[in-house]
KOLNU-449354 format. One record per residue (C-alpha): residue number from 0; x, y, z. Coordinates in steps of 0.5 Angstrom, whole numbers, plus 500, padded with zeros to 3 digits. Layout:
N
<NUM,<X,Y,Z>>,
...
END
This chain:
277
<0,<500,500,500>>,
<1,<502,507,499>>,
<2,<501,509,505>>,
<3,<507,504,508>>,
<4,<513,508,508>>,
<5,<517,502,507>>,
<6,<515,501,501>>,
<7,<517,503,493>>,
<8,<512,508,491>>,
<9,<508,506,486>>,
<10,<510,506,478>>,
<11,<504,509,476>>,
<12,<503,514,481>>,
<13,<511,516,482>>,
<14,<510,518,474>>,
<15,<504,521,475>>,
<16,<507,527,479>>,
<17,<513,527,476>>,
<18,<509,529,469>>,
<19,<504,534,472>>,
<20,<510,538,475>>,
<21,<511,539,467>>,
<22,<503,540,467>>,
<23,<502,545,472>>,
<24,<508,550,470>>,
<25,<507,549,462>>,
<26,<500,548,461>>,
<27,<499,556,464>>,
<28,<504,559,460>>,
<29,<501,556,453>>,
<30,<495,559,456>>,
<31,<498,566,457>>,
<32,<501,566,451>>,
<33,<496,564,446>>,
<34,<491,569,448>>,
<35,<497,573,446>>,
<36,<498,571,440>>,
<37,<505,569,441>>,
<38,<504,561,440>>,
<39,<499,558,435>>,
<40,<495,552,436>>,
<41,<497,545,432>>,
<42,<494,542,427>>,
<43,<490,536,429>>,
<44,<494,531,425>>,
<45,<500,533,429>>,
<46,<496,534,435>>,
<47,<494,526,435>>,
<48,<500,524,432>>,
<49,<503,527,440>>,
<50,<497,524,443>>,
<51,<499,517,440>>,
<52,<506,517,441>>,
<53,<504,520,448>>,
<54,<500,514,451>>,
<55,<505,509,448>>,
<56,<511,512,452>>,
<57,<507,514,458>>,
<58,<503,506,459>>,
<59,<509,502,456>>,
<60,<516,506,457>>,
<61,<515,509,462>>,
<62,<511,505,467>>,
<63,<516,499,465>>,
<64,<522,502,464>>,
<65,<521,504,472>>,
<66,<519,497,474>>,
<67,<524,493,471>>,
<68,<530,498,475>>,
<69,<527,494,481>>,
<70,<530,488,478>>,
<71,<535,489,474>>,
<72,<537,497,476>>,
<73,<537,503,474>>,
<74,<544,502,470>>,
<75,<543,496,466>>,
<76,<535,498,464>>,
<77,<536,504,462>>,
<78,<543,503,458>>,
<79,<539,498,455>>,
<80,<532,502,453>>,
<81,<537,509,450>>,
<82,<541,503,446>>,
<83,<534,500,443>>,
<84,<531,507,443>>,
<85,<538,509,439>>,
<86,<536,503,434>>,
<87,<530,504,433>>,
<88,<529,512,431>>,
<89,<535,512,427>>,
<90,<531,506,422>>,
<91,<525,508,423>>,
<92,<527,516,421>>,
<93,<529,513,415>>,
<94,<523,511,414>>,
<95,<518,517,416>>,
<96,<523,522,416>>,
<97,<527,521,410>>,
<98,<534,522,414>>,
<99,<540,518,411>>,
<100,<544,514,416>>,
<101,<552,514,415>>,
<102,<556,507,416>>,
<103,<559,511,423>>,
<104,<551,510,426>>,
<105,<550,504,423>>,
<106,<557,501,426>>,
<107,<555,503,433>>,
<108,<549,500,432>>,
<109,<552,495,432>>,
<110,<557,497,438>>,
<111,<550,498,441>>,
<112,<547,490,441>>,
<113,<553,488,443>>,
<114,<553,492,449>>,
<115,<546,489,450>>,
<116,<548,482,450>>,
<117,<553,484,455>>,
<118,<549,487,460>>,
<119,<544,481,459>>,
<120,<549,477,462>>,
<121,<551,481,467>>,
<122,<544,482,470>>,
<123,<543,475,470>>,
<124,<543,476,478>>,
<125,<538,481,479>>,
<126,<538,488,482>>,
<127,<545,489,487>>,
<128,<548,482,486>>,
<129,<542,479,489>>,
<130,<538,472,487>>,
<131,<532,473,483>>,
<132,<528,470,477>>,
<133,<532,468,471>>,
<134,<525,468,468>>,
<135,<524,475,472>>,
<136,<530,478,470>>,
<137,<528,475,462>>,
<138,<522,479,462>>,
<139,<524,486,465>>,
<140,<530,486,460>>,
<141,<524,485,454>>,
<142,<519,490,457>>,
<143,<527,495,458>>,
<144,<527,494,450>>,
<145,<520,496,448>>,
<146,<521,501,452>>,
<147,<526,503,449>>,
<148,<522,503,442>>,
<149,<516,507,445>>,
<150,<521,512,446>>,
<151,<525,512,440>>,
<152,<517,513,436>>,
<153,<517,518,441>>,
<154,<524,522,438>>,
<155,<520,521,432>>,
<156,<514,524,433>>,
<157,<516,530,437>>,
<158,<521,531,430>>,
<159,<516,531,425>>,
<160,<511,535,428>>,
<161,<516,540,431>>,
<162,<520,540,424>>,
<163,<512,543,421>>,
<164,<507,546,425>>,
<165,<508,545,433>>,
<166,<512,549,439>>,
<167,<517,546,443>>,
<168,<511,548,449>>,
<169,<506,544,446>>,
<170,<510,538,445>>,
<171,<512,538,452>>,
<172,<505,540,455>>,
<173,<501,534,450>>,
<174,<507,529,452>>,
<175,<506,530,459>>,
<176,<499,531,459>>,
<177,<498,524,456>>,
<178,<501,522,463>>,
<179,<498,526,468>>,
<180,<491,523,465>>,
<181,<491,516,464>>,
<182,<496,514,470>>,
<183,<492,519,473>>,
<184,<485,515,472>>,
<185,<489,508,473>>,
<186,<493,511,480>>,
<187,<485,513,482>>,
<188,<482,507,480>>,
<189,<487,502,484>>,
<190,<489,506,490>>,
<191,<482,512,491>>,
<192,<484,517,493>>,
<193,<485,517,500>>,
<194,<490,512,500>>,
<195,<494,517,494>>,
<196,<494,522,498>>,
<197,<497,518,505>>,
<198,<503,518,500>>,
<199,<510,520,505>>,
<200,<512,526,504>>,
<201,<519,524,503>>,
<202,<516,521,497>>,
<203,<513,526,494>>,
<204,<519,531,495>>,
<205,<523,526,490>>,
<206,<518,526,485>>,
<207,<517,533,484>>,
<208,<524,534,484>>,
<209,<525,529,479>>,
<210,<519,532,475>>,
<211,<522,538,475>>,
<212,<528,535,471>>,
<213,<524,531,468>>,
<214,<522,538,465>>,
<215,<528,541,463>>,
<216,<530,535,461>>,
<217,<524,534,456>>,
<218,<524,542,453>>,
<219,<532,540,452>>,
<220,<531,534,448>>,
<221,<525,537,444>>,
<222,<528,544,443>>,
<223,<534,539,440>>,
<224,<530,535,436>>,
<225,<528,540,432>>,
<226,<535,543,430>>,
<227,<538,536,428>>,
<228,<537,529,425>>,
<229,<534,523,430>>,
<230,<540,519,429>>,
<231,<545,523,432>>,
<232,<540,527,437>>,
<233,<539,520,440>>,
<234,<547,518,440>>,
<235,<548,526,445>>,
<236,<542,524,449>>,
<237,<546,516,451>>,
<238,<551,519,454>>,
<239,<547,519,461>>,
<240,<549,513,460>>,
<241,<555,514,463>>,
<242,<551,518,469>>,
<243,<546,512,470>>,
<244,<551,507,472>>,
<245,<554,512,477>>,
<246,<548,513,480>>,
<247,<547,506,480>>,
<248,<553,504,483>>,
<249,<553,510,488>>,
<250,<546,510,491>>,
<251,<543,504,489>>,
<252,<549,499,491>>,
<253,<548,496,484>>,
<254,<552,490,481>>,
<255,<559,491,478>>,
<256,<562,485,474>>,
<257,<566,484,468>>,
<258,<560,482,463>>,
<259,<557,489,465>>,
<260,<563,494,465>>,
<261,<564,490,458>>,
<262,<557,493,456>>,
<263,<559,500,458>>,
<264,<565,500,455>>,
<265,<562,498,447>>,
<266,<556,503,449>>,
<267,<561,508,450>>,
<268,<565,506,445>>,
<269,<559,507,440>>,
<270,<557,513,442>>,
<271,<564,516,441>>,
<272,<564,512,433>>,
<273,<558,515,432>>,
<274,<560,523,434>>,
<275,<567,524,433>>,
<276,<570,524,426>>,
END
């Protein structure tokens, strides 16, 4: 129950503030802003385009890629969904956005599957070195790659309607908002109210804080995926990768063997083969 502080907070619910700190200072802003005149509002086909890849990355990426931190951890799960999400924005941009992809993207691609088997094994113990489910672990790590595809349809979208009719503001409001509204209703649903709001206040600190990182973190990829290609974009924002694994190690006491460092190493080797000339 949310109301044990012993407990992890939900993954529905914690998302859910998370997105509604965005909610809550962009949505007012919008507001002022357009009966000023200074921003318009998307058409409907970008509107919906944002709405679809929206509920997608907030029900299955975002919801599952917190649930399968708790069995393989933070550095190993979201090394693996930036490296899936890497792939498949840069294959599906070629398809939807027409961008080519050079034999420096294509070999770290490569990097990037190779680095997945490694850390594969490697998180064959689960979370901290302790014994958990082959089976469960199997199942995180397949719900961690299709989150990462949920965000690299994301990636996609947010370049498509930003590079015709949308802002910046309304792609973070839309995208945030699909969050606030149905993990919302589903937090409401399972918990009610009452027991929402028993939620411990240290816990409620966290989210907003990482809410608002969240937003700084959204704007800024938004913003830059409106001045360069997907592919290449990707490949910048993987470099959390390396952050990932130190905040694992640090604060969540996770793993280290030599399976894992390997997957680190080709990840951070892919990175450099795709950015550096």
């Amino acid at each position: 129950m949310l109301a044990d502080p012993s407990r992890a907070t939900d993954p529905m619910w914690t998302i859910f503030v998370k997105e509604t700190v965005t909610v809550l200072v962009v949505g007012p802003l919008l507001v002022v802003w357009y009966l000023r005149g200074r921003v318009s509002l998307p058409s409907v086909r970008s509107l919906s385009i944002l709405v679809a890849a929206g509920l997608a990355v907030q029900l299955i990426g975002n919801v599952g890629l917190l649930w399968a931190m708790g069995i393989v951890g933070l550095a190993i799960a979201l090394t693996i969904a930036l490296a899936v999400s890497l792939i498949s924005a840069a294959v599906l941009g070629t398809f939807f956005l027409r961008e080519s992809i050079t034999w420096r993207v294509m070999a770290g691609i490569g990097l990037l599957i190779a680095a997945i088997v490694c850390l594969r094994i490697g998180a064959g113990g689960g979370l901290a070195g302790l014994p958990a489910n082959p089976w469960m672990v199997l199942v995180a790590m397949l719900i961690t790659c299709t989150a990462g595809i949920t965000f690299g349809l994301l990636t996609i979208a947010i370049r498509y309607v930003a590079q015709r009719d949308t802002a910046v503001w309304f792609v973070v409001l839309v995208v945030t908002g699909c969050g606030t509204l149905a993990l919302g209703i589903l937090s409401w649903a399972r918990f009610g109210v009452a027991e929402l709001a028993a939620t411990p206040r240290e816990h409620l600190f966290w989210m907003a804080i990482s809410g608002v990182l969240n937003l700084l973190g959204f704007i800024s990829l938004s913003k830059g995926l409106q001045l360069t290609p997907v592919a290449r974009a990707n490949v910048l924002a993987a470099s959390q990768v390396a952050l990932a694994a130190l905040a694992g190690w640090i604060l969540f006491q996770e793993k280290v063997n030599p399976p894992v460092l390997v997957g680190f190493g080709l990840t951070i080797a892919a990175l450099f083969l795709t950015e550096h000339k």
